[in-house]
C-alpha positions as CSV (number, residue, x, y, z in Angstrom):
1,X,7.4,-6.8,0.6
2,X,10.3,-4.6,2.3
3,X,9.7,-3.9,6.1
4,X,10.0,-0.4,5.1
5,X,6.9,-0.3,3.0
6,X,4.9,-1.9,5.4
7,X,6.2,0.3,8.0
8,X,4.3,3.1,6.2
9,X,0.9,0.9,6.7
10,X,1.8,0.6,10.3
11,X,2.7,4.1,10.6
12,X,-0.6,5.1,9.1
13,X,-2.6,2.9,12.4
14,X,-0.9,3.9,14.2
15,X,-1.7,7.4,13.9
16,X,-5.5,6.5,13.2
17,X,-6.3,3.7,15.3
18,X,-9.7,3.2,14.2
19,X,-8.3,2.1,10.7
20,X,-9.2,-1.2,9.5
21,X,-7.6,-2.8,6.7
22,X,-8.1,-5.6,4.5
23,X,-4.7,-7.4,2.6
24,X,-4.8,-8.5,-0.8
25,X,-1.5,-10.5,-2.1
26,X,-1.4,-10.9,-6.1
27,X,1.3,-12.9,-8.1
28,X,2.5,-12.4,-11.7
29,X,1.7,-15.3,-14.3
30,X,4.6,-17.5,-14.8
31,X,4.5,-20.1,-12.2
32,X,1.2,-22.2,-12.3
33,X,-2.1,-21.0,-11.2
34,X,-2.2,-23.2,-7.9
35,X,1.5,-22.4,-6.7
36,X,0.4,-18.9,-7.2
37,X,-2.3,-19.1,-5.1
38,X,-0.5,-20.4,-2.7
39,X,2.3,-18.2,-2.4
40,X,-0.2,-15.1,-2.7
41,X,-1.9,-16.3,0.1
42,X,1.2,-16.9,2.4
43,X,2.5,-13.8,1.3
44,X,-0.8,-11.9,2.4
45,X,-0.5,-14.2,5.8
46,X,3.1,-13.1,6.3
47,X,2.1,-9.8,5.6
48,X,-0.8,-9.4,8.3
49,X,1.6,-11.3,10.9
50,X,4.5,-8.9,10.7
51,X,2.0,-6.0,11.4
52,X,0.3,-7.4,14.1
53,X,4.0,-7.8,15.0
54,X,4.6,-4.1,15.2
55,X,2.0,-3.6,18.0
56,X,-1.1,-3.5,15.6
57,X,-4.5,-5.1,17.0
58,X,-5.3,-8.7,15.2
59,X,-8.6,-7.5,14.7
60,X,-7.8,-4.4,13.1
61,X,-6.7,-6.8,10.0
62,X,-10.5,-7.8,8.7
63,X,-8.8,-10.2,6.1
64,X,-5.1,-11.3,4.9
65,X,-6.1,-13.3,1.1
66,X,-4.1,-14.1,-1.7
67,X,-5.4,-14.2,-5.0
68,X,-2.9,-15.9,-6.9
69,X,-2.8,-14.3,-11.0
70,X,-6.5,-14.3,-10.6
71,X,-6.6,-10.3,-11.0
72,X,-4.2,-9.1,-13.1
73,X,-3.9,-5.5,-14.2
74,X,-3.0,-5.8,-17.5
75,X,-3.0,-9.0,-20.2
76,X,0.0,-10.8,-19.2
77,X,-2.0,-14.1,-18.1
78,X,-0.5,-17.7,-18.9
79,X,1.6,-18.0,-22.2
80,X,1.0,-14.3,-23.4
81,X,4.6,-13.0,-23.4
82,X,5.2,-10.0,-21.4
83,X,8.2,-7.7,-20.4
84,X,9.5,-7.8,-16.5
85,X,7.5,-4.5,-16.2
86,X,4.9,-5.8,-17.1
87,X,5.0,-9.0,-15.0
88,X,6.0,-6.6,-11.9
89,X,3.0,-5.1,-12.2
90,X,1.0,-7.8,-11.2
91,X,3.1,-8.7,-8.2
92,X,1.9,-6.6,-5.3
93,X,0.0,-6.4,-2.0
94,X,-2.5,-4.1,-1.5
95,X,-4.2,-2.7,1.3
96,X,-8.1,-1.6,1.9
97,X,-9.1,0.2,4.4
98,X,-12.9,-0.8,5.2
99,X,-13.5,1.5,8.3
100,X,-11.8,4.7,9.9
């Protein structure tokens, strides 16, 4: 994820510093299951580390998991072909906040 678009979710506690946030890391469906889950995860990891790296609170990050293909938003699981948009999709991080 660019350092620009994580800049925004530092921005944001920065400004509200009673945010906490959970990190959620998802990967598209063409490698296999277990090396998606395992670069989900370190991309959630990698994630939560460069905002703590910005000045953020370690506890203010409740949880930094990847998920791997495991919740896809749309059909494009193993062997079902699927255009790049499609697959982009399903690569993202997101970001819950679970208290203000």
């Amino acid at each position: 994820m660019l350092a620009i678009e994580l800049n925004k979710v530092v921005l944001l506690m920065t400004q509200y510093p009673t945010v906490v946030i959970k990190i959620e890391s998802h990967t598209d469906s063409r490698a296999n299951d277990q090396y998606n889950l395992e670069l989900s995860d370190r991309r959630a990891k990698t994630t939560r580390d460069y905002i703590i790296s910005q000045g953020i609170a370690p506890e203010r990050i409740e949880s930094a998991i990847g998920y791997g293909e495991t919740q896809l938003l749309n059909n494009c699981s193993n062997g079902v072909p699927c255009t790049e948009a499609q697959h982009q999709m399903n690569r993202r991080s997101e970001f819950i906040i679970t208290k203000m």
